[in-house]
C-alpha positions in Angstrom: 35.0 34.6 48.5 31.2 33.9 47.8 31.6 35.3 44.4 34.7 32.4 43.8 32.2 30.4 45.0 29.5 31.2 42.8 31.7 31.0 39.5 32.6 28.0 40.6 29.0 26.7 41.1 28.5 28.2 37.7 31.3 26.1 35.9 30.3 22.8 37.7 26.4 23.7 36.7 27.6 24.1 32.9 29.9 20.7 33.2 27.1 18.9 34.4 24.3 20.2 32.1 26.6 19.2 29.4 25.9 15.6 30.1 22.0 15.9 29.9 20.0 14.9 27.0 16.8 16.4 27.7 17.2 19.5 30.3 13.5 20.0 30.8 13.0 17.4 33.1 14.0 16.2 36.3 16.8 15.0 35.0 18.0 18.6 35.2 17.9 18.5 39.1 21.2 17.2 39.7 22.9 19.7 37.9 20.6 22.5 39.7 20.7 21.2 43.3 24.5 23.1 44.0 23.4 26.4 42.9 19.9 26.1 44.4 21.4 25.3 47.5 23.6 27.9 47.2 21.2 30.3 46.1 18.7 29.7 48.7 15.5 28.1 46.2 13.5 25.4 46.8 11.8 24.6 43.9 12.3 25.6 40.4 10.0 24.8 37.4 9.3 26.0 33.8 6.3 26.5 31.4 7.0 25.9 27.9 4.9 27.8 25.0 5.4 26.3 21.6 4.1 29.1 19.6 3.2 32.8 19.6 -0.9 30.8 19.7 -0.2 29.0 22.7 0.9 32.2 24.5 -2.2 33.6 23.1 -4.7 30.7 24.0 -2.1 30.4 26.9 -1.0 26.8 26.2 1.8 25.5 28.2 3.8 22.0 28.9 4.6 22.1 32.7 8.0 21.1 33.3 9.5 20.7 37.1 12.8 20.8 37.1 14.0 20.6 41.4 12.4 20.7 44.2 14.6 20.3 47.4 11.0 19.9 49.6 10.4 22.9 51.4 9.8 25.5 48.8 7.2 28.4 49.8 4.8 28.2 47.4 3.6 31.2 48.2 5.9 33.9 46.6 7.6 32.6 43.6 9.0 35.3 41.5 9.1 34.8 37.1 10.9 35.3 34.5 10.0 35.4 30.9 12.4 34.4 28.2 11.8 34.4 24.6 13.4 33.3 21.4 13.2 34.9 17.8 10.5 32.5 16.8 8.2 33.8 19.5 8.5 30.3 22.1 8.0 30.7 25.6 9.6 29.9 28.4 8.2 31.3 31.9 10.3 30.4 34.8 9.1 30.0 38.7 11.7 30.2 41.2 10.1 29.5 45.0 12.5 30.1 47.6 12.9 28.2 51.4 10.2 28.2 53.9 10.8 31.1 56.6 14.0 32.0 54.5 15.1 35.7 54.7 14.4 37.9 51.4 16.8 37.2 48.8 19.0 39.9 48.4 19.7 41.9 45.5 23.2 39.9 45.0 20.7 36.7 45.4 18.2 38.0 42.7 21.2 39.4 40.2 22.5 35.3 40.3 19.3 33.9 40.3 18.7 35.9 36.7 22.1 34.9 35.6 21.3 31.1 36.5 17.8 31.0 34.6 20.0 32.7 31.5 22.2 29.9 31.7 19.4 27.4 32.1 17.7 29.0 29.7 19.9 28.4 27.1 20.5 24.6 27.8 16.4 24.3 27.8 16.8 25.7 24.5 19.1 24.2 22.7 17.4 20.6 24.4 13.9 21.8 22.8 15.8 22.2 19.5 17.6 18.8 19.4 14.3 17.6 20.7 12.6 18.9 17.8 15.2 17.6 15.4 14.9 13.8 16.5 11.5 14.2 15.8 11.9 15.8 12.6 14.9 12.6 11.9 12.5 10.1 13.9 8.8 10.5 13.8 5.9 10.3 11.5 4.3 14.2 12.3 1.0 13.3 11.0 0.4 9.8 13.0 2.7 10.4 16.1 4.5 6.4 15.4 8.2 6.5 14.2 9.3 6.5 10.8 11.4 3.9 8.8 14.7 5.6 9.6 14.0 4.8 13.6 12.9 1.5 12.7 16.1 0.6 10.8 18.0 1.8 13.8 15.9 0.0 16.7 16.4 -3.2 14.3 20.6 -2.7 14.5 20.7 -1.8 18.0 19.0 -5.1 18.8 21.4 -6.9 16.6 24.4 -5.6 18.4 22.5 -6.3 21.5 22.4 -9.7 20.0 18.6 -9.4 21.5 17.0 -9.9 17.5 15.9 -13.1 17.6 13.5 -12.2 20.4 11.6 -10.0 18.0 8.6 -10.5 15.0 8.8 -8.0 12.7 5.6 -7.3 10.7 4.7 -5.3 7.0 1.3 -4.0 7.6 -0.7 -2.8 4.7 -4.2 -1.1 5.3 -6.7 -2.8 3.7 -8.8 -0.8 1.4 -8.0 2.7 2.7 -8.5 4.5 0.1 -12.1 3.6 0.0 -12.2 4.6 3.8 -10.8 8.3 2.7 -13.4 8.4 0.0 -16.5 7.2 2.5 -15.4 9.6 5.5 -13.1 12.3 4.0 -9.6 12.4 4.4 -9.8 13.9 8.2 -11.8 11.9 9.4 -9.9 8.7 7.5 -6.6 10.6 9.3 -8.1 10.2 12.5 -9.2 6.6 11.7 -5.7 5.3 10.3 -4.3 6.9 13.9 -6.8 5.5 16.1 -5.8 1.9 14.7 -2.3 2.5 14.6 -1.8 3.6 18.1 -3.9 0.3 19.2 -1.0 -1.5 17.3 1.3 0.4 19.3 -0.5 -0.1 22.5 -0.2 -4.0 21.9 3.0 -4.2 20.9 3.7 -2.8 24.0 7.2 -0.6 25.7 9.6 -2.8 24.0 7.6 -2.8 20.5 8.2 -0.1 17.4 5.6 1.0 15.5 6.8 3.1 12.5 5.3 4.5 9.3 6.9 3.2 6.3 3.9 5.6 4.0 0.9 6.1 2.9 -1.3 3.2 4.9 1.8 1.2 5.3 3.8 0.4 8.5 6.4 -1.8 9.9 5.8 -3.3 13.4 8.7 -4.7 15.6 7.7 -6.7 18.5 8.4 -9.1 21.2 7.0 -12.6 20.0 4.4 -13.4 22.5 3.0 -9.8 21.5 2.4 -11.4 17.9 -0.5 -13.3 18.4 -2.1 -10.2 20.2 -1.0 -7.7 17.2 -2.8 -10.1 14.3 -6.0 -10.6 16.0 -6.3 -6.9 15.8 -5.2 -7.0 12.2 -7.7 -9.2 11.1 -10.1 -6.6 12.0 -10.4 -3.4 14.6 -13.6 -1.0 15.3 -11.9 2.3 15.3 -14.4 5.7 16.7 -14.1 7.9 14.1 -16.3 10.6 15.5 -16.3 11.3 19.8 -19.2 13.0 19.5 -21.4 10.3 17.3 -20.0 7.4 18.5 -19.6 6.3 14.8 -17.1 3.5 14.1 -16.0 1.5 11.5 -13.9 -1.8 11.1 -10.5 -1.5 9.8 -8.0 -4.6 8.9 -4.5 -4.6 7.3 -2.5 -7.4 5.3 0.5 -8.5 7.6 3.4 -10.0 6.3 4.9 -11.4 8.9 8.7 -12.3 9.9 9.2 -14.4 13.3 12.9 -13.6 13.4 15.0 -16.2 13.8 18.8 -17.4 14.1 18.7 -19.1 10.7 20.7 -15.7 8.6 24.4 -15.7 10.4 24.2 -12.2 10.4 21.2 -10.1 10.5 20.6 -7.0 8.8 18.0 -4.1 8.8 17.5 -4.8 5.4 17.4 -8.5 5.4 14.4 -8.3 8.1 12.9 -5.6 5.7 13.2 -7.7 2.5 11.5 -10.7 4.0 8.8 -8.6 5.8 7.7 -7.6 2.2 8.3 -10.4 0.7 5.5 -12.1 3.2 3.4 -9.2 2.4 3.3 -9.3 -1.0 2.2 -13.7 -0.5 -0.3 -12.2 1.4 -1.8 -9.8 -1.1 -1.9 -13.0 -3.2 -3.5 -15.3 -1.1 -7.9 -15.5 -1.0 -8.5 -17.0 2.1 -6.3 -15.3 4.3 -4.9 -11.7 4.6 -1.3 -12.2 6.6 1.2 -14.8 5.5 4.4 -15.8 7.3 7.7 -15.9 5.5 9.3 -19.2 5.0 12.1 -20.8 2.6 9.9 -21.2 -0.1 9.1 -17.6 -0.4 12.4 -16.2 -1.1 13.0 -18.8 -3.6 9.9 -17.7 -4.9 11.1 -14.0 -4.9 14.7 -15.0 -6.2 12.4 -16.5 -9.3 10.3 -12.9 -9.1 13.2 -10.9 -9.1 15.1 -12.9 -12.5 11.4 -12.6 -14.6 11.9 -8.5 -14.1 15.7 -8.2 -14.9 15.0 -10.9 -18.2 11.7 -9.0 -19.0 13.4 -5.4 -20.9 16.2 -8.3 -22.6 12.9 -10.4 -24.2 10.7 -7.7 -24.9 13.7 -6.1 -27.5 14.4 -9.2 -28.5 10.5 -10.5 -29.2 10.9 -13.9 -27.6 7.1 -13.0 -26.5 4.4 -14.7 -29.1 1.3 -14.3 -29.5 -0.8 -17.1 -29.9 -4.5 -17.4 -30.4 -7.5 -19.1 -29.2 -10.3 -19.5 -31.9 -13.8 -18.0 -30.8 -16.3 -20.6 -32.8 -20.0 -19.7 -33.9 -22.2 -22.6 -32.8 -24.1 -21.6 -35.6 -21.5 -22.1 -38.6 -19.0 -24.0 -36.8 -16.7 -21.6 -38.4 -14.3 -19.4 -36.4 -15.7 -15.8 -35.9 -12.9 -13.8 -33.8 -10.0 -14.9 -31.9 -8.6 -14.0 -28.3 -4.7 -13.5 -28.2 -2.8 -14.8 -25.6 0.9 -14.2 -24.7 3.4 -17.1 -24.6 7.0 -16.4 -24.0 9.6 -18.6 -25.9 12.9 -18.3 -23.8 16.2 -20.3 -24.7 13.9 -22.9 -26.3 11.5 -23.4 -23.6 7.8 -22.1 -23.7 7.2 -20.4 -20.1 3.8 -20.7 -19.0 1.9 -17.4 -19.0 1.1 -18.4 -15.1 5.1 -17.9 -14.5 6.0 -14.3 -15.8 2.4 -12.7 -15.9 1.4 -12.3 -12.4 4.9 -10.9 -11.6 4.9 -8.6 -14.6 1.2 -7.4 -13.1 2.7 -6.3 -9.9 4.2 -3.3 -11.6 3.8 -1.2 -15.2 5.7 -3.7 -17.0 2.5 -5.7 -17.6 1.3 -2.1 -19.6 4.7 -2.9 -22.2 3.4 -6.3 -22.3 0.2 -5.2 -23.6 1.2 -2.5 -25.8 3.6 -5.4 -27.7 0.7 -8.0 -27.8 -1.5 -5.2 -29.4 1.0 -4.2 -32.2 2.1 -7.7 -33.1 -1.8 -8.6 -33.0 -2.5 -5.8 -35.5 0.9 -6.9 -37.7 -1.0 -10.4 -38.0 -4.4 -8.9 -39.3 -2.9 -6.4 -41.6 -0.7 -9.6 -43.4 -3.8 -11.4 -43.2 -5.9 -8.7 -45.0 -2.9 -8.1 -47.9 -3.0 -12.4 -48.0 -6.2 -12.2 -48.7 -7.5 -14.5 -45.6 -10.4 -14.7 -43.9 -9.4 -12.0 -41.1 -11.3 -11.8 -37.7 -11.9 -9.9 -34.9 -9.1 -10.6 -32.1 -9.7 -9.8 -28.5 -6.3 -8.1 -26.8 -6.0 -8.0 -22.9 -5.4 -4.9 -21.3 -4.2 -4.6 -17.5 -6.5 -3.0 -14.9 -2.6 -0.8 -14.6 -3.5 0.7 -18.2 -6.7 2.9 -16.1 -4.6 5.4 -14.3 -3.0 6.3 -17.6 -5.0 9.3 -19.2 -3.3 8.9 -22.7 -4.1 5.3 -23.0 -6.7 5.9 -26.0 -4.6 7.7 -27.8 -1.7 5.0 -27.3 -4.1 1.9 -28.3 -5.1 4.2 -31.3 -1.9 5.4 -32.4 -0.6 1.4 -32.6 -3.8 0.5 -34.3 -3.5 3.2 -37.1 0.2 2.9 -37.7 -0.1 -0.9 -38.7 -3.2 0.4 -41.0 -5.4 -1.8 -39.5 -9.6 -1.1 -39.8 -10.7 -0.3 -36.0 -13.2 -2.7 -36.5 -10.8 -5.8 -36.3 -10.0 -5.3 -33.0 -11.5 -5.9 -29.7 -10.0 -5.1 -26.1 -10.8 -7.1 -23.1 -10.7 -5.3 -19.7 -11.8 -7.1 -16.4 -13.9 -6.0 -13.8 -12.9 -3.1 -11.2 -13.0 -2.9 -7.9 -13.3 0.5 -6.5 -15.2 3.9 -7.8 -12.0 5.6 -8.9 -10.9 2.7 -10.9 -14.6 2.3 -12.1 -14.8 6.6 -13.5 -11.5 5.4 -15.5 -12.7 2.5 -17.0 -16.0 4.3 -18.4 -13.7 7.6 -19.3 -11.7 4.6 -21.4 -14.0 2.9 -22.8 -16.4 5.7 -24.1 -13.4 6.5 -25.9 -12.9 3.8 -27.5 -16.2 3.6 -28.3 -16.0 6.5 -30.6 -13.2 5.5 -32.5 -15.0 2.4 -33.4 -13.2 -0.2 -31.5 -14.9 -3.4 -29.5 -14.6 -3.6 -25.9 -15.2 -6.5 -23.4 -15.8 -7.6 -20.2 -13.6 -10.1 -19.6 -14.2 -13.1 -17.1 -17.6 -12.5 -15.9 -18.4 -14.1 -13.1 -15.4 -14.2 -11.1 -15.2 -12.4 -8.2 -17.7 -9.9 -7.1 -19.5 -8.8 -10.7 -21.8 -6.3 -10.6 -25.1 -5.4 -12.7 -23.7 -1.7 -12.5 -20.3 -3.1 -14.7 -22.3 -3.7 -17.4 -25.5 -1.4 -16.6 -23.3 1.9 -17.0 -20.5 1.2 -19.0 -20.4 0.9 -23.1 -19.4 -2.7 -23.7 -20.1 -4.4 -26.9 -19.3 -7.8 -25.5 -19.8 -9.8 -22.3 -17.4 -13.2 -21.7 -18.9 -15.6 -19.6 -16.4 -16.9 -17.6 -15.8 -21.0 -17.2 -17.3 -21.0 -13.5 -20.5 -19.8 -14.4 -20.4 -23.5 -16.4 -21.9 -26.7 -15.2 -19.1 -29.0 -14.5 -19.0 -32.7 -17.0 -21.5 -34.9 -15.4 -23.3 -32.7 -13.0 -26.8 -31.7 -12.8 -26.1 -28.0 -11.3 -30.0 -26.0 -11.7 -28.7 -23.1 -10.0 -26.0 -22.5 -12.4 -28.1 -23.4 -15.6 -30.3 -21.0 -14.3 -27.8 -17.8 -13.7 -26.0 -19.1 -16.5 -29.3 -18.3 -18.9 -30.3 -15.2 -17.2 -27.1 -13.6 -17.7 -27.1 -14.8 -21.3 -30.7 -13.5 -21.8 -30.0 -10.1 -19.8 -27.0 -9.8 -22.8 -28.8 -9.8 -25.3 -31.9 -8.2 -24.3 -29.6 -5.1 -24.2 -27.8 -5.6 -26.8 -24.2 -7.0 -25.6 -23.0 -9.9 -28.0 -22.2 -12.9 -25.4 -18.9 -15.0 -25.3 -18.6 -18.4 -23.2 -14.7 -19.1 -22.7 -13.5 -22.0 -20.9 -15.9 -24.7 -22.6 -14.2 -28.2 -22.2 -17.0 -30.9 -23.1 -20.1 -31.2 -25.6 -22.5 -30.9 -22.9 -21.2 -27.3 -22.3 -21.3 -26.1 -25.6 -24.8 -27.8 -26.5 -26.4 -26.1 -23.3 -24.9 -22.6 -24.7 -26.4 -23.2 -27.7 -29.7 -24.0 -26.8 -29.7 -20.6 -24.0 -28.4 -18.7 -27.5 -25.1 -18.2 -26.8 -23.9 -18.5 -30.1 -19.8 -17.9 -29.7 -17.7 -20.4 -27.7 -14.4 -20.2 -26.9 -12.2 -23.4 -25.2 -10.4 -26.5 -25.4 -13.5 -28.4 -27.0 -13.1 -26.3 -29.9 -9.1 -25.7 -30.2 -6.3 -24.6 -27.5 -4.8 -21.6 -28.3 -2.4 -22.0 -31.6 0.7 -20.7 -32.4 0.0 -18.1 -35.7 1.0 -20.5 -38.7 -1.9 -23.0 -37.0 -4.1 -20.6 -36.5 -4.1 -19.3 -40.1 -4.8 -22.5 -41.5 -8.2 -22.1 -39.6 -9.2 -19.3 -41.0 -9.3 -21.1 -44.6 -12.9 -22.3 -44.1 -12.2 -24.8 -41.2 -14.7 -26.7 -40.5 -15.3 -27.4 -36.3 -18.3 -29.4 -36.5 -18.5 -32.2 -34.2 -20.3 -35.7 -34.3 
C-alpha cells in the first residue's frame, strides 16, 4: 500500500516539477512538500558547483529548496551527483526533530527522489544557461539587443509603452580610455558605469548591450532625468585597491515614447533612438539630443542622399569646381583648391547637403577618389593645352586613415592620368586621437616620397596642436578664416596669434595658406605678416572649370 502511495507521490512530484521554471529555488518547495512529508525530511537544500575549479577551490551557489521548520540540523546525510561536464551538485537532506532513523526503505526513496530532483535541477541549470546565452551580454552582466527588442513588445502588448524613454547610449571616447588604462581595466570601467545606469533605471528599467561601448536603455520616465545627469558625466573606481577613478560620459539619443506612431514597433523605438543619437554626435554644445519631427524628416533626407549617391557618382553629376589661391605678391593665381559641387536634375546641391551625410560612412572615400581623378583629368588637358597649370589642393576624409593601401590608391590615379606628382596637393585635417594621429604620419611620409604636397587643412578650428605640425611632414599649413580679424574690428589677440603662427610656418619651412579672406583689410594684414597666398571670396568664389581656365591666361587680380 505505502509503495502505491509512494509511486503516486512520485507522479504528482514529476506533474508538478513540470510546471517550474527555475527548480533551484524555493519555488521547488511546493512540488517537494508531499514526498517530504511523506518521507519524513525537514529540510532539503542543494550546493551547486559550476566547474570542475569551483569543486577544486570549493565554490558553491547555496540553493534551499524546503524547509517544513523542524529539521535537525544536526545529521543531514549527502549526496553527490555529477554530470559529464564535471558540475556539482551536493544535496543535504535533514530529517524531523526527535524522528526515528529512516529506514533502509526511507533511505532507498530518498535516493530515488534526489535522482529525480536531480534531473529537473539539471535540465533548469541548462535552460538557465541558455537564456543567458539568448539574453545576456557575458562580458558586462546587462542584456543584449535580443532581450531588449522583446521587453519593448511585451510592453506594447501590455499597452504599458508609452510610460517608457528609451535611450541610445554611446560612450564617449572609449577607446582612448582602453588605450590610457588597458583594456581590463577599461572592461571594468565600461561595467562599473553601466551597472550605475542600471541601478537608476531601476526594477522596471532594461539595460542591454547593443556592442562595443554602445547600449540601449529602457526606462520609466521619471527615471530619465536621473539616467542623463549620470551621462553627462560619472566617476567610475577603476582600481579597489588605489582608489583611482576617472570620469566617464556617453552621448544619449533620447526617445520619450509617446502615443503619436498608431502602432509601436521595436524597431520604430530603435530607429528613432539612433536617429537622436546620431543629432547628438552632431551637435557642439551638448552631447544628448531628443528626437522630434524634424529629425526624421531630416533622416528621410539622409537616407535619399545615400540611395542617389552610387546613381550620380556612375553618372558624374558631381563637379569639381575650383577656388583660385592668389599670390599677394603677383596678383596672379598660384594653385587652386577643388571643391565638389553636385549638379542633380538641374539643380546645384550645396556641398553642406550631401557631404556631411556622405562623411558618416566610406562613401565620402568614393567621393574623394572621383574628385582626385577628375582633378588630375583637368591638369593633364591643361598641360597638352598648353595653359598655365597649377598646383590644386584635393580633400581627403579623416575615413581615408584606416585604409593601409591609400598611397598606393592616390598614386595609382595620379600616374594613370600621366599627371607630374608635383601638380598635386592633398589636404587632410587635423586628428583627434593617437591612433588616428600614427596613420596620418604613416600617410603622409608616403606621400612625401613620391613627391606629392600635403596640407593641413583648416588650422585653427578646433583643438590644433603644435605636435600636428611639429611631427608630421607637411609642406603647407592653411590658416583657417577664424584665426581672421573680423571687417571693422580691432582684435590684438588674433593679429597677434594670427602672426605667430604665420612666422612659426615659415621659420620651419611650411609654405602658409589664408582661406576664408572676405575684405581688403584681411588680405592687406596677411600681406604685411608675409603671408603671401590667399584664398576667398575677395579674390574669386570657387568657379566652375571653363571660368576657372580663363584665369589661368595671365589674369590679373589686382585691386584698387
Amino acid at each position: 500500500m505505502r509503495e502505491n502511495s509512494f509511486r503516486r507521490i512520485i507522479q504528482n512530484f514529476i506533474i508538478n516539477m513540470e510546471n517550474i521554471q527555475n527548480t533551484l529555488t524555493p519555488d521547488a518547495c511546493g512540488p517537494l512538500t508531499e514526498p517530504c512529508v511523506f518521507l519524513r525530511i525537514g529540510k532539503v537544500c542543494a550546493d551547486f558547483y559550476e566547474s570542475p575549479r569551483a569543486v577544486e577551490t570549493n565554490r558553491f551557489e547555496h540553493y534551499p529548496m524546503y524547509d517544513c521548520g523542524e529539521a535537525d540540523e544536526s545529521s543531514p546525510i549527502t549526496s553527490v551527483k555529477e554530470t559529464r561536464v564535471g558540475t556539482r551538485i551536493v544535496y543535504s537532506v535533514y530529517p524531523i526533530i526527535e524522528e526515528e532513523p529512516w529506514t533502509d526503505e526511507e533511505l532507498d526513496r530518498i535516493d530515488v527522489l534526489l535522482k529525480m530532483l536531480f534531473v529537473f535541477n539539471g535540465r533548469s541549470r541548462l535552460m538557465m544557461a541558455n537564456y543567458r546565452l539568448t539574453f545576456y551580454d557575458p562580458d558586462m552582466g546587462v542584456y543584449n539587443l535580443k532581450f531588449f527588442f522583446k521587453s519593448i513588445a511585451e510592453l506594447i502588448g501590455k499597452r504599458e509603452i508609452t510610460q517608457y524613454t528609451a535611450m541610445y547610449i554611446n560612450l564617449k571616447h572609449f577607446s582612448a580610455v582602453n588605450l590610457q588604462l588597458g583594456r581590463k581595466n577599461g572592461n571594468t570601467v565600461m561595467k562599473g558605469f553601466i551597472m550605475r545606469i542600471a541601478e537608476l533605471a531601476g526594477e522596471d528599467g532594461i539595460v542591454a548591450r547593443i556592442g562595443g561601448d554602445n547600449f540601449a536603455v529602457l526606462c520609466r520616465q521619471d527615471k530619465t532625468e536621473d539616467i542623463m545627469d549620470a551621462l553627462s558625466g560619472t566617476a567610475v573606481t577603476y582600481d579597489e585597491n588605489t582608489g583611482d577613478r576617472i570620469l566617464i560620459s556617453a552621448y544619449a539619443g533620447v526617445y520619450v515614447i509617446d502615443g503619436e506612431i498608431p502602432v509601436h514597433t521595436p524597431e520604430h523605438i530603435m530607429d528613432r533612438m539612433s536617429i537622436a543619437l546620431a543629432a547628438a554626435k552632431a551637435r557642439t554644445q551638448h552631447d544628448y539630443a531628443f528626437f522630434n519631427a524634424e529629425m526624421l524628416e531630416k533622416n528621410k533626407h539622409q537616407l535619399m542622399i545615400s540611395s542617389l549617391f552610387p546613381i550620380a557618382l556612375e553618372k558624374e553629376e558631381f563637379l569639381v569646381y575650383y577656388q583660385p589661391k592668389v599670390s599677394t605678391d603677383t596678383y596672379r593665381i598660384v594653385g587652386a583648391e577643388a571643391l565638389c559641387r553636385w549638379n542633380h536634375e538641374g539643380r546645384l546641391v550645396s556641398p553642406a547637403e550631401f557631404i556631411p551625410i556622405l562623411e558618416r560612412g566610406m562613401d565620402i572615400c568614393k567621393l574623394d577618389f572621383y574628385m582626385l581623378d577628375h582633378v588630375c583629368r583637368d591638369i593633364r588637358r591643361w598641360l597638352d593645352e598648353g595653359k598655365n597649370a597649377v598646383k590644386v589642393s584635393v580633400n581627403l576624409s579623416r575615413r581615408h586613415l584606416s585604409d593601409m593601401d591609400l598611397l598606393r590608391h592616390i598614386v595609382e590615379i595620379i600616374d594613370r592620368n600621366e599627371v607630374p606628382h608635383d601638380y598635386i596637393e592633398i589636404e587632410l585635417t587635423e586628428t583627434t586621437t593617437d591612433v588616428e594621429f600614427k596613420d596620418l604620419r604613416r600617410v603622409l611620409s608616403g606621400l612625401q616620397e613620391t613627391g606629392i604636397s600635403t596640407s593641413v587643412d583648416d588650422f585653427g578650428v578646433g583643438y590644433s596642436s603644435l605636435t600636428l605640425i611639429k611631427d608630421l611632414p607637411w609642406d603647407v599649413l592653411k590658416i583657417d578664416r577664424s584665426l581672421l580679424p573680423e571687417e571693422g574690428s580691432s582684435d590684438r589677440k588674433k593679429e597677434s596669434l594670427l602672426k605667430y603662427v604665420i612666422g612659426m610656418s615659415s621659420d620651419i619651412g611650411l609654405e602658409c595658406v589664408a582661406e576664408g579672406v572676405e575684405t581688403k583689410e584681411q588680405e592687406q594684414l596677411l600681406k604685411t605678416t608675409s603671408c603671401s597666398i590667399i584664398q576667398g571670396f575677395y579674390f574669386d568664389r570657387p568657379l566652375p572649370v571653363t571660368e576657372f581656365e580663363t584665369r589661368l591666361d595671365n589674369y590679373d587680380y589686382k585691386k584698387d
